[in-house]
C-alpha positions in Angstrom: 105.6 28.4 -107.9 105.1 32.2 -108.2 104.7 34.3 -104.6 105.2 37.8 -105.5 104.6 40.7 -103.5 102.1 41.8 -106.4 99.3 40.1 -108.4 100.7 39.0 -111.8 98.6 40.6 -114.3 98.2 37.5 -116.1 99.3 33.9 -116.8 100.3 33.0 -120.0 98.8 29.7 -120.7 100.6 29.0 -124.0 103.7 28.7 -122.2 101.6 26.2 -119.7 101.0 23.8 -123.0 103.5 21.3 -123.4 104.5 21.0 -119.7 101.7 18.8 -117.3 102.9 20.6 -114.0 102.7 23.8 -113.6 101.3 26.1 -111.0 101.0 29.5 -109.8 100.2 30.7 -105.8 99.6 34.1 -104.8 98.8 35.7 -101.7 98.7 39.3 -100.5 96.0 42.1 -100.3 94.5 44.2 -103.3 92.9 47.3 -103.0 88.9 47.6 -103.8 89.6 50.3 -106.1 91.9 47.9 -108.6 88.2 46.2 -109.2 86.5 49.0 -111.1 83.1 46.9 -111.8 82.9 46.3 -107.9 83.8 49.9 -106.8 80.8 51.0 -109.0 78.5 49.4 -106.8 79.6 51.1 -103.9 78.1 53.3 -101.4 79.7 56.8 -102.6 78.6 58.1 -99.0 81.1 55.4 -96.7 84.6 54.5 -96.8 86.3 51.9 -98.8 89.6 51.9 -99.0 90.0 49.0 -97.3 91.9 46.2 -99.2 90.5 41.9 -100.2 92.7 39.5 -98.7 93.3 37.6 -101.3 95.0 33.6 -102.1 95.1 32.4 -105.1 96.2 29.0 -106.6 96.4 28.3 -110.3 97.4 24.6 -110.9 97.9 22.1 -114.3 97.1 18.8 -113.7 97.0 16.9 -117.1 94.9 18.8 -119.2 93.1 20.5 -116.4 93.9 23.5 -115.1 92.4 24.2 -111.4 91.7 27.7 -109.9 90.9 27.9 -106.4 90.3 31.7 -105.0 89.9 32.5 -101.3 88.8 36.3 -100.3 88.1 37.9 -97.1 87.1 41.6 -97.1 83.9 44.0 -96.9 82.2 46.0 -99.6 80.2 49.4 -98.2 77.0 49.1 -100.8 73.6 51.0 -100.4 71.1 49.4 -98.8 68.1 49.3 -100.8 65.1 49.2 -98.2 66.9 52.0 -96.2 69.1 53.5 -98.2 71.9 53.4 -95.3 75.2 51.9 -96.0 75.4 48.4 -95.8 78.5 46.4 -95.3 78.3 43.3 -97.8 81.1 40.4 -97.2 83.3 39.4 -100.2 84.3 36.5 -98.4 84.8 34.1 -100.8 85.9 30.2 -101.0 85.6 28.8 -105.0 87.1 26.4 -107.2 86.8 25.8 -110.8 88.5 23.8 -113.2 89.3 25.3 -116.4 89.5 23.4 -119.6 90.6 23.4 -123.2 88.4 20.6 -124.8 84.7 19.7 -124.2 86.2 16.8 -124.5 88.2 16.8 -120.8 84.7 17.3 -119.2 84.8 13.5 -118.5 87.9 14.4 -116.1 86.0 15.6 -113.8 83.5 15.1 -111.1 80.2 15.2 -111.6 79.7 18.7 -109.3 83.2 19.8 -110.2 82.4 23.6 -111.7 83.9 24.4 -115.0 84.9 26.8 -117.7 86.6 26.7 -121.1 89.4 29.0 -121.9 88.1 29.9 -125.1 85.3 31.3 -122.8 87.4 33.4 -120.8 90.6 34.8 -123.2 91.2 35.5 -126.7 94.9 35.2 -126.6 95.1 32.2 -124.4 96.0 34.4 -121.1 94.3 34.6 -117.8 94.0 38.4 -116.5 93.9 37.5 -113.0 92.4 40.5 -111.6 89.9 40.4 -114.2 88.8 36.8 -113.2 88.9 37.8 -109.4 86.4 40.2 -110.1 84.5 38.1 -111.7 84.3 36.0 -109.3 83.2 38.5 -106.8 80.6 39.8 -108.5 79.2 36.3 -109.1 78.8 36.2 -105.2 77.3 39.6 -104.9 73.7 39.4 -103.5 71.4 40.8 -106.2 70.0 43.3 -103.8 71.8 44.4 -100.9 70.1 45.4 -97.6 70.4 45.3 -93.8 68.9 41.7 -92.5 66.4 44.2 -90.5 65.8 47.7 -91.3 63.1 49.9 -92.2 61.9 50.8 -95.8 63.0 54.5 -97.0 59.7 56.6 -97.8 60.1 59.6 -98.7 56.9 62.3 -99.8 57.5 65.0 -102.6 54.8 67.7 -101.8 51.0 67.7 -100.5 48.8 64.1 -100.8 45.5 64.4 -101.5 43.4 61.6 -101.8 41.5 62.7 -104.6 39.2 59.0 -105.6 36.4 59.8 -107.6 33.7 57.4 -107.1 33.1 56.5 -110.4 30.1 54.2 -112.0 30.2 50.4 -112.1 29.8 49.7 -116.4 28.4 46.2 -115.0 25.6 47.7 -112.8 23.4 48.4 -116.0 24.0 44.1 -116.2 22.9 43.6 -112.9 19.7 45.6 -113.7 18.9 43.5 -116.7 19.2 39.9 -115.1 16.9 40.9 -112.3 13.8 42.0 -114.8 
């Protein structure tokens, strides 16, 4: 059992192969700015330098290898009826199982979620903060927004309503059917 101060930056699954039991736990707090995808989608205008609570447990059962991720923490995003800063929760609670073999699908329960390894490493390690991420920006909402706010509009010069009536091609039609 690992409980560092800091996040490993990976687990090295190879060493994980010949042993059934093995298991890593970590939790602490990482800074948003370690998650470069998810600082992107900021709001540059508001603060966040707060830091994701974060637990993590890694476990090897067998020939399945459990992750279980729990996150607390905010993320200041823009709005995008507004275009005010929104605060977006990156509260998270997930568990996947991750897997060598299509064949150890079977081990599973039926709504158990699952990945292969093959899927997420090329040289059989897990990049933890990588796969944190990951999984944070699976639970993003597509489009943040305030659960009641107004629509931004915004007018670039002078509108004129300028609607030229024009002729109907059909009324020509219309003439002919009634003779």
């Amino acid at each position: 059992m690992t409980n560092n101060k800091t996040l490993d930056k990976y687990i090295d699954l190879a060493k994980w192969e010949n042993n059934d039991d093995n298991h890593y736990h970590w939790q602490g707090e990482i800074a948003l700015q370690d998650f470069p995808r998810l600082i992107e989608l900021a709001d540059d205008t508001h603060d966040n330098s707060e830091s994701l609570k974060v637990e993590l447990s890694v476990k090897k059962n067998g020939d399945v290898i459990m992750w279980r991720l729990t996150t607390t923490g905010t993320l200041w995003q823009t709005c995008q009826r507004c275009l005010e800063p929104v605060a977006t929760s990156l509260n998270t609670d997930s568990e996947m199982a991750l897997l060598t073999k299509e064949s150890h699908v079977g081990l599973l329960d039926e709504d158990t979620e699952f990945l292969f390894v093959n899927e997420l490493t090329d040289d059989n390690r897990l990049y933890l903060l990588a796969m944190i991420e990951d999984e944070l920006l699976v639970d993003l909402p597509l489009s943040s927004k305030h659960d009641d706010c107004e629509m931004a509009v915004s007018q670039v010069g002078e509108f004129v309503a300028d609607v030229e009536e024009k002729d109907n091609p059909f009324a020509v039609l219309a003439g002919l059917k009634l003779s």
